[in-house]
C-alpha positions in Angstrom: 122.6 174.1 -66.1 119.6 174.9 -64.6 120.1 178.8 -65.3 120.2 177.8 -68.9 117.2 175.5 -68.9 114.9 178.7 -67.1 116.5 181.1 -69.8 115.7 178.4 -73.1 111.9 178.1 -71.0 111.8 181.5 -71.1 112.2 181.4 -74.6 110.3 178.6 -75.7 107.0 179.5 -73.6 105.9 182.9 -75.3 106.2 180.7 -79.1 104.3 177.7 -77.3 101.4 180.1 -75.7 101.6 181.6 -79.3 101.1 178.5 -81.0 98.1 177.4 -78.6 96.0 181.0 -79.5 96.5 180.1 -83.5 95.3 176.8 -82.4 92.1 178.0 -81.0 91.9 180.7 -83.5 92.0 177.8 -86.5 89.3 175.6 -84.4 86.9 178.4 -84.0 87.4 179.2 -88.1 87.2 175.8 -88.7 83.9 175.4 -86.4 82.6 178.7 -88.2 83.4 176.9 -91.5 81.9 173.5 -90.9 78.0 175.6 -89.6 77.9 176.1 -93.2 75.4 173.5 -94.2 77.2 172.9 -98.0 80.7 172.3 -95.9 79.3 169.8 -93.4 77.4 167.7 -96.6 81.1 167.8 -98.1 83.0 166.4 -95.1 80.3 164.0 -94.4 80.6 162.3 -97.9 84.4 162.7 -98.2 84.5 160.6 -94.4 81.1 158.3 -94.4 81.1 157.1 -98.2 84.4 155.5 -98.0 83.9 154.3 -94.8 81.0 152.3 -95.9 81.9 151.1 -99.2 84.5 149.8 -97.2 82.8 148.3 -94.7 81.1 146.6 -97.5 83.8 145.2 -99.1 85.2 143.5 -96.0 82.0 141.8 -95.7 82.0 140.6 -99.2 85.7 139.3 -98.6 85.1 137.6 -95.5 82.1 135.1 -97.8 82.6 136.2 -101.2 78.9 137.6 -100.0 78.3 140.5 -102.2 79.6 140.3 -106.4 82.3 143.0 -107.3 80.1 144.5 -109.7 77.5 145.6 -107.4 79.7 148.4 -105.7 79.5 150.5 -108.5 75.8 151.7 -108.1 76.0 151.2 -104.4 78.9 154.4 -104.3 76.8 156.5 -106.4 73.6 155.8 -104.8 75.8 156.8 -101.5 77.0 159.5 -102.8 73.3 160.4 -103.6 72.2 160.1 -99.9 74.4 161.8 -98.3 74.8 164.5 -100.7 71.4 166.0 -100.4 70.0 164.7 -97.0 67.0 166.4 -97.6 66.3 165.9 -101.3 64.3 164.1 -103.4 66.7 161.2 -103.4 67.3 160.9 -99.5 65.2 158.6 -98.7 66.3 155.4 -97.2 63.7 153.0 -98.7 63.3 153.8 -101.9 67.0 153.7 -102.2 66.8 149.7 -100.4 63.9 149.2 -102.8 64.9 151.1 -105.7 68.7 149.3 -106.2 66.6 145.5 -105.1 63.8 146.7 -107.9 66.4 147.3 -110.6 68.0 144.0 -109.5 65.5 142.1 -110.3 64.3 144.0 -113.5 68.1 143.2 -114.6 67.0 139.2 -113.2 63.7 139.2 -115.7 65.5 141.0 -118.6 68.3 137.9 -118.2 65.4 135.0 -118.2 63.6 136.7 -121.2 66.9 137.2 -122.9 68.0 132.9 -122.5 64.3 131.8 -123.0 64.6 133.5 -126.5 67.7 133.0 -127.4 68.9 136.5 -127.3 71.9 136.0 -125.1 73.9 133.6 -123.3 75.1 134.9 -119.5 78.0 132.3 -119.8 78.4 131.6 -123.4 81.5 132.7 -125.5 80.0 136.4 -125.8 78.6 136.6 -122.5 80.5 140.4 -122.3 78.6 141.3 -125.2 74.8 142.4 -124.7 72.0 142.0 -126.6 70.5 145.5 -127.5 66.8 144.1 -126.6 67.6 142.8 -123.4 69.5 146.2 -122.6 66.2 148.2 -123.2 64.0 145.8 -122.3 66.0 145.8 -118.8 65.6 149.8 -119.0 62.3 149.7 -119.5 60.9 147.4 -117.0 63.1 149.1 -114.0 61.5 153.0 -115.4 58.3 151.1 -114.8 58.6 149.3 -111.9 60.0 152.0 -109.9 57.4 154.6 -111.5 54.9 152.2 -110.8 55.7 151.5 -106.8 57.1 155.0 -106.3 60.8 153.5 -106.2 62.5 155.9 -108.7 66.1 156.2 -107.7 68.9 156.9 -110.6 71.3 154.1 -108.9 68.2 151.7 -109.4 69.3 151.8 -113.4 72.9 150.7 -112.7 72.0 147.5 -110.9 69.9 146.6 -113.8 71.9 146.8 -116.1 75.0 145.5 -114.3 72.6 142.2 -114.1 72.7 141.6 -117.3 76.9 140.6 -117.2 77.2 140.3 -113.4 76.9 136.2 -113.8 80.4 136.2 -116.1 81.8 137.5 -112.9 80.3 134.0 -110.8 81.5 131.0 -109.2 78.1 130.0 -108.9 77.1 126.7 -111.0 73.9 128.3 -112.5 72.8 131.6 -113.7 69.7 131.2 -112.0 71.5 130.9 -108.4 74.0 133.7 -109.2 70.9 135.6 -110.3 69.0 135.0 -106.9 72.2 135.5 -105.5 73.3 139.4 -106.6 69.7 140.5 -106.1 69.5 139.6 -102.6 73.2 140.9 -102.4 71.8 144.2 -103.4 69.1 144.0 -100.8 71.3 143.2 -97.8 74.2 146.2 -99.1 71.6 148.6 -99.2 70.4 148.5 -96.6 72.9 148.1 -94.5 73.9 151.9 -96.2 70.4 152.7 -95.8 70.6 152.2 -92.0 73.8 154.1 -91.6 72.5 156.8 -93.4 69.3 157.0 -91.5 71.1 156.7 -88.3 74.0 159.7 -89.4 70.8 162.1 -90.7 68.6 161.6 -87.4 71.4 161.4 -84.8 73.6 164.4 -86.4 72.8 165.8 -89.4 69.7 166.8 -88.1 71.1 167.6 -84.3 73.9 169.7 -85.7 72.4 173.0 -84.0 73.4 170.9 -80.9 76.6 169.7 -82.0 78.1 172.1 -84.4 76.3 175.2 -84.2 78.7 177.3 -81.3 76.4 180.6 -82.5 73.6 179.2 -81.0 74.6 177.0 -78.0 75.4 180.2 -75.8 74.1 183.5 -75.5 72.1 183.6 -72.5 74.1 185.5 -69.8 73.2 188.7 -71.0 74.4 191.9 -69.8 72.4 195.2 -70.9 74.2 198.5 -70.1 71.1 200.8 -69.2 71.6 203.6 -71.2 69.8 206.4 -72.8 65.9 206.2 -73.2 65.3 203.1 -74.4 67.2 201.2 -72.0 63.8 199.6 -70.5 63.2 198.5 -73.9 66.8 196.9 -74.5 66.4 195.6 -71.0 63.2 193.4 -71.7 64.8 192.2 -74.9 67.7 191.1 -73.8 65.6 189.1 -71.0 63.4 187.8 -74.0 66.7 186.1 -74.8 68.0 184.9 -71.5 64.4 183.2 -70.2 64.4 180.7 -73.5 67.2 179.1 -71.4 67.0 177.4 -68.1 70.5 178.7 -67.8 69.7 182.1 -68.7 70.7 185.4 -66.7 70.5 188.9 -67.1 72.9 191.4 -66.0 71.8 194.8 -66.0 75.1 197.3 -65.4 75.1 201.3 -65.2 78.6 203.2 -65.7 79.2 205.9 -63.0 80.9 208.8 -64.9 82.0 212.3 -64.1 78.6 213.4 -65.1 76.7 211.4 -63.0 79.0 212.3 -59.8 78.9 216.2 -60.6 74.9 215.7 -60.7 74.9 214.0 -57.6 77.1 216.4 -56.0 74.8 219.4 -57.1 72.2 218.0 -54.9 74.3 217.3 -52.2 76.1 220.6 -52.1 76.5 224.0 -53.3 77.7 225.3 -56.4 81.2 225.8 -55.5 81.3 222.6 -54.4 80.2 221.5 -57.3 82.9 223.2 -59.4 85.9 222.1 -57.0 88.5 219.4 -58.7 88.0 215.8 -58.3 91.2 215.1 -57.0 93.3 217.3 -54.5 96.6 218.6 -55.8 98.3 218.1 -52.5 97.4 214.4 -51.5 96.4 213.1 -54.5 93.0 211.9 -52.9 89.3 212.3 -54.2 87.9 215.8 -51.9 85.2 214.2 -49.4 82.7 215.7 -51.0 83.8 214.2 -53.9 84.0 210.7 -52.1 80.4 211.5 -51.2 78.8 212.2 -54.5 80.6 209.1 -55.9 78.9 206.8 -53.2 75.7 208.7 -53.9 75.4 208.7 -57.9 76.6 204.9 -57.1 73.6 204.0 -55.0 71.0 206.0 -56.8 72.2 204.0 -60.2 71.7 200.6 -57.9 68.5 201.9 -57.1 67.3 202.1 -60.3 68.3 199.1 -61.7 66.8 197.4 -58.6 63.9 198.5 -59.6 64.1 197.5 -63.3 65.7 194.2 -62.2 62.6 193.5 -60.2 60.1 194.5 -63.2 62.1 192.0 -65.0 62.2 189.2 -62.4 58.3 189.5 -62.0 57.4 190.2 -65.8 59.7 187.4 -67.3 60.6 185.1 -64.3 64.6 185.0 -65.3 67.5 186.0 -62.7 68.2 189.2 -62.7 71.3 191.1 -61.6 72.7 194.7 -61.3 76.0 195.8 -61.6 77.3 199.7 -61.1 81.1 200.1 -62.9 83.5 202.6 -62.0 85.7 204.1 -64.5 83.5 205.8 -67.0 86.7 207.3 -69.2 85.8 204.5 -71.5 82.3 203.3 -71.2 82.3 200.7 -73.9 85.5 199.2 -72.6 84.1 199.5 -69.7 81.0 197.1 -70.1 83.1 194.7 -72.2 85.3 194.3 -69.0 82.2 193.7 -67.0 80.9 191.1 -69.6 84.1 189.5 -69.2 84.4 189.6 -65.3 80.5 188.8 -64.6 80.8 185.3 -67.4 78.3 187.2 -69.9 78.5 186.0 -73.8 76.1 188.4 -75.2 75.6 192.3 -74.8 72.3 194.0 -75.5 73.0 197.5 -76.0 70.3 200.4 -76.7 70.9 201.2 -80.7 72.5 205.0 -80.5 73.6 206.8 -83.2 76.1 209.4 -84.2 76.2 211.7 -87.3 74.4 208.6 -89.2 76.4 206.2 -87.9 76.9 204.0 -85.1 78.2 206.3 -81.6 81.5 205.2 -80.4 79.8 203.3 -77.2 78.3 201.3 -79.7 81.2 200.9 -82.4 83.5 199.6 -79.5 80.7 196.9 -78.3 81.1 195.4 -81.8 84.6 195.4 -81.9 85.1 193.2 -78.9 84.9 190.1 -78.3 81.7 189.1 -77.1 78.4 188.6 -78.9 76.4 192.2 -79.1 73.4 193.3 -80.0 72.2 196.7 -80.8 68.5 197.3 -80.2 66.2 200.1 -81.3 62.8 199.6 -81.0 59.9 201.5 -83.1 59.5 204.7 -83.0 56.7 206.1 -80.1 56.2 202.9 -78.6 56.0 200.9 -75.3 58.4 198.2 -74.5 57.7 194.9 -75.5 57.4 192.3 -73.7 56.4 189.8 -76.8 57.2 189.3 -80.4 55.0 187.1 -82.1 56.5 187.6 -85.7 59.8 188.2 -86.6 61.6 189.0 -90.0 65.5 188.0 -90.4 67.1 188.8 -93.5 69.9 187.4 -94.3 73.1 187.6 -97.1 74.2 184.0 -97.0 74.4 181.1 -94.7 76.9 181.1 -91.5 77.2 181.5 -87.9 75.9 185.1 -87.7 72.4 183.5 -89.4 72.4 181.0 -87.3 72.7 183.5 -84.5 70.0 185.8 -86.1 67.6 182.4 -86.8 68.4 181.3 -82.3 67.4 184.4 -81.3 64.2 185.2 -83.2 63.4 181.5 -82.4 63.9 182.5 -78.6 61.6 185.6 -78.7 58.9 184.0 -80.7 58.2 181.5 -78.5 55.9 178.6 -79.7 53.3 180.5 -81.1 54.9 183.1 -82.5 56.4 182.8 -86.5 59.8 183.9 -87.9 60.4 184.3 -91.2 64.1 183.9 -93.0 64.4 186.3 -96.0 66.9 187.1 -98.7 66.5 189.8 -101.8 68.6 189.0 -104.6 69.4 190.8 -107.9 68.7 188.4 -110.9 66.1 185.9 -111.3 68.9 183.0 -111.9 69.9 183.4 -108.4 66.0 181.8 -107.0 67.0 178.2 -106.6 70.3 178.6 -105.1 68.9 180.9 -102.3 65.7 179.1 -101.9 68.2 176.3 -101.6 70.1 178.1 -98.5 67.3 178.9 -97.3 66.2 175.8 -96.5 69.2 174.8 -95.3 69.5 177.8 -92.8 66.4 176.7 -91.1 65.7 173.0 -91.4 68.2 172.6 -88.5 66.4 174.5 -86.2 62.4 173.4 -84.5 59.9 175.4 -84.8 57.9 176.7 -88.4 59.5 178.7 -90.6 58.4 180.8 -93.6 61.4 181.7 -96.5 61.1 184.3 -99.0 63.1 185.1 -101.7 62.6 188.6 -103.3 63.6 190.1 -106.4 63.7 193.6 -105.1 66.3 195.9 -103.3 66.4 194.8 -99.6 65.6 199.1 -98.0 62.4 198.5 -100.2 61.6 195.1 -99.2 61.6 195.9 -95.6 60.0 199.3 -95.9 57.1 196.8 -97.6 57.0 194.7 -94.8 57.3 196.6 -91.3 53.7 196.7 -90.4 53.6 192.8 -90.5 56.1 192.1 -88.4 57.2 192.8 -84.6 60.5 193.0 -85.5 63.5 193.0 -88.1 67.2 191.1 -86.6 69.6 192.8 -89.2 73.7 191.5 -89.2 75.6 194.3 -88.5 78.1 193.6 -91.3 80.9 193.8 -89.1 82.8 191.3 -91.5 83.0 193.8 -94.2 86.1 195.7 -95.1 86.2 199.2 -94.6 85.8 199.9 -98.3 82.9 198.0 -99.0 80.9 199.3 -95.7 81.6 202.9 -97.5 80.4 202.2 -100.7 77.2 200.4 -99.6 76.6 201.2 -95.8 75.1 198.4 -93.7 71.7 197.7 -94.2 70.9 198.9 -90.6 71.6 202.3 -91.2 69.7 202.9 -94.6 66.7 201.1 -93.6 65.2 204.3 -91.3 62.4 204.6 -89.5 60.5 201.7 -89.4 57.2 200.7 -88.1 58.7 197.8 -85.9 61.7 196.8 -83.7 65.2 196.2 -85.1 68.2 194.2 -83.5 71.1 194.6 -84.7 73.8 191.7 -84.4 77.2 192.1 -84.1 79.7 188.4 -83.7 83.6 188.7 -83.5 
């Protein structure tokens, strides 16, 4: 029995470890989704609204406090609130003051209408309303809430609800039902209006902190030192590390075949030099092999001693060095080291291949850990600082975010970043502006937004001598196709008169 029970475990635990990595898969997606600031707006109004209209409603059941007909206007004007956060609407007084003002417009319109004869609240038409009193009741809530800056559209409803809400009373007079649904409205609203004040300053505004994974992380750091502007790809990806108290930077160099044979070369002769790595007979690296290993090992730790020091004194962040064996594969070969030294982002040097991206770089991007390829402007000294900085941006989601963390990071306090997108027809303005705004009202700091009606190589090209640097997506989401037909904007941008980062997330 228990032979069977380890065979059907054997079974069942490859479909159960299966299970639990489309589980994490559908969480991350469904954490990727929810950054988008449209989604979150969604799932706050299909959870919160209900929640307080019921909340509402018990308390009117418990004392038959609040009338029936007041819930109307109080749904939509909660729908209003938390549908646009940030809007013209959004603001927790004027809706409080707005739904009480049209109350008690609804409350005069009622006392003009019996002290002329125009209706009777409880008489045997008291469904049908008097056209006068309807306007009149219109009228005097567009002025009052002009007047005392109270304008809310839900403010119209309550007025007008006034003018039949006492068929729907117990009360012995019209004038205590009437005293009675406008403070009903008042005590409603704002309980919603403290909810919703409490939900927009305690999450909808702290969702970087809660929601946004893209920018939560990202500051181990690990920078393989190659090619000539490693330096420069070093002191960015330190930039990035020091805005965290957490932050670290790893600096790793790959030992491969051509840095042992140039070590051997200056530790032996020529035909050393030209003698096989490994000896056919046992199989074992030659000891002068073994030698020129240990010695391209320790001149690589040398140098990134020295650049870990320069870094440590410059930028005051830990710094760390790393020499990997194993060059066959470099990029694999960093990846592993990101995994095994607890690094979520990768700052690479940019490097480039028949107009592409070179095969170190290409397999950086398709792992799975945050990368970014850096190329900084052409003939110049590493930075240290960047006190304006550029991201464009297609639409909203976790690799913006990423962009908007990381030029908040190098900018400092009293540096700038602007957030721009180009579009293609003049239609398009107020929906971008719109994400725009979104994208970057989430995160401190000042930002500038720009929305241009031009073709994005241009726009940049435009705008490279007024900024330290351009943080470009890497498009990595793209299908094959598409990336064909219209290459990534990193590559067709050129040379440019300041820094570009390019980021890559899996």
């Amino acid at each position: 029995m228990s032979g069977v029970l380890r065979d059907l475990v054997d079974v069942v635990r490859p479909w159960l470890q299966r299970a639990r990595r489309v589980e994490r898969r559908e969480l991350r997606e469904f954490a990727a989704w929810l950054e988008h600031t449209s989604n979150l707006v969604h799932i706050s109004v299909l959870l919160f609204v209900p929640v307080l209209i019921a909340a509402v409603t018990v308390i009117s059941n418990t004392g038959d406090v609040f009338p029936f007909v007041l819930f109307p206007p109080l749904a939509s004007g909660t729908f209003t609130l938390f549908a646009d956060p940030e809007g013209k609407y959004a603001s927790p007084t004027k809706f409080v003051a707005g739904l009480t003002a049209g109350a008690l417009c609804g409350t005069a319109a009622i006392w003009v209408a019996m002290h002329t004869a125009l209706h009777d609240p409880l008489g045997t038409d008291s469904l049908r309303v008097s056209p006068v009193a309807a306007a009149l009741t219109i009228f005097l809530t567009g002025v009052v809430t002009w007047a005392f800056d109270f304008e809310e559209p839900s403010a119209f409803s309550t007025a007008l609800l006034a003018l039949i809400a006492p068929v729907f009373s117990n009360s012995g007079t019209v004038g205590d039902f009437l005293l009675q649904y406008a403070g009903s409205v008042f005590v409603a609203s704002s309980v919603v209006a403290v909810a919703f004040s409490f939900w927009r300053s305690e999450f909808y505004e702290q969702r970087e902190r809660y929601l946004y994974r893209s920018t939560q992380g990202d500051d181990q750091v690990l920078v393989p030192m190659r090619g000539e502007d490693a330096e420069a790809a070093a002191m960015f990806g330190a930039k990035l590390a020091a805005a965290h108290d957490a932050g670290k930077v790893v600096l790793v160099d790959v030992v491969d075949d051509r840095a042992i044979a140039e070590a051997a070369e200056t530790l032996s002769t020529e035909a050393a030099t030209d003698t096989t790595l490994v000896d056919p007979e046992t199989s074992e690296l030659d000891p002068e092999e073994d030698v020129a290993e240990a010695q391209a090992a320790d001149d690589a730790a040398e140098r990134l001693e020295t650049q870990a020091h320069r870094i440590r004194t410059k930028l005051g962040v830990r710094c760390e060095v790393v020499v990997a064996g194993d060059g066959s594969n470099p990029g694999q070969t960093v990846l592993r080291t990101a995994r095994e030294m607890n690094c979520d982002l990768i700052v690479t040097p940019y490097e480039e291949y028949r107009g592409g991206l070179s095969g170190f770089v290409r397999t950086l991007f398709g792992g799975t850990v945050n990368a970014v390829a850096y190329r900084p402007a052409p003939d110049s000294e590493p930075r240290r600082r960047w006190r304006r900085v550029l991201v464009p941006v297609r639409r909203a989601g976790d690799t913006a975010h990423a962009m908007i963390d990381f030029a908040r990071r190098l900018v400092g306090r009293g540096g700038s970043v602007g957030v721009c997108t180009c579009i293609d027809r003049e239609g398009d303005r107020r929906s971008t502006e719109s994400m725009l705004a979104d994208l970057v009202e989430a995160f401190d700091g000042s930002f500038e937004t720009r929305v241009a009606r031009s073709d994005i190589e241009e726009f940049l090209a435009s705008n490279d001598d007024h900024y330290d640097l351009f943080i470009i997506g890497a498009s990595t989401d793209r299908s094959a196709a598409s990336r064909f037909v219209a290459p990534p904007t990193f590559q067709r941008i050129g040379d440019l008169d300041c820094d570009v980062a390019v980021v890559h997330r899996p």
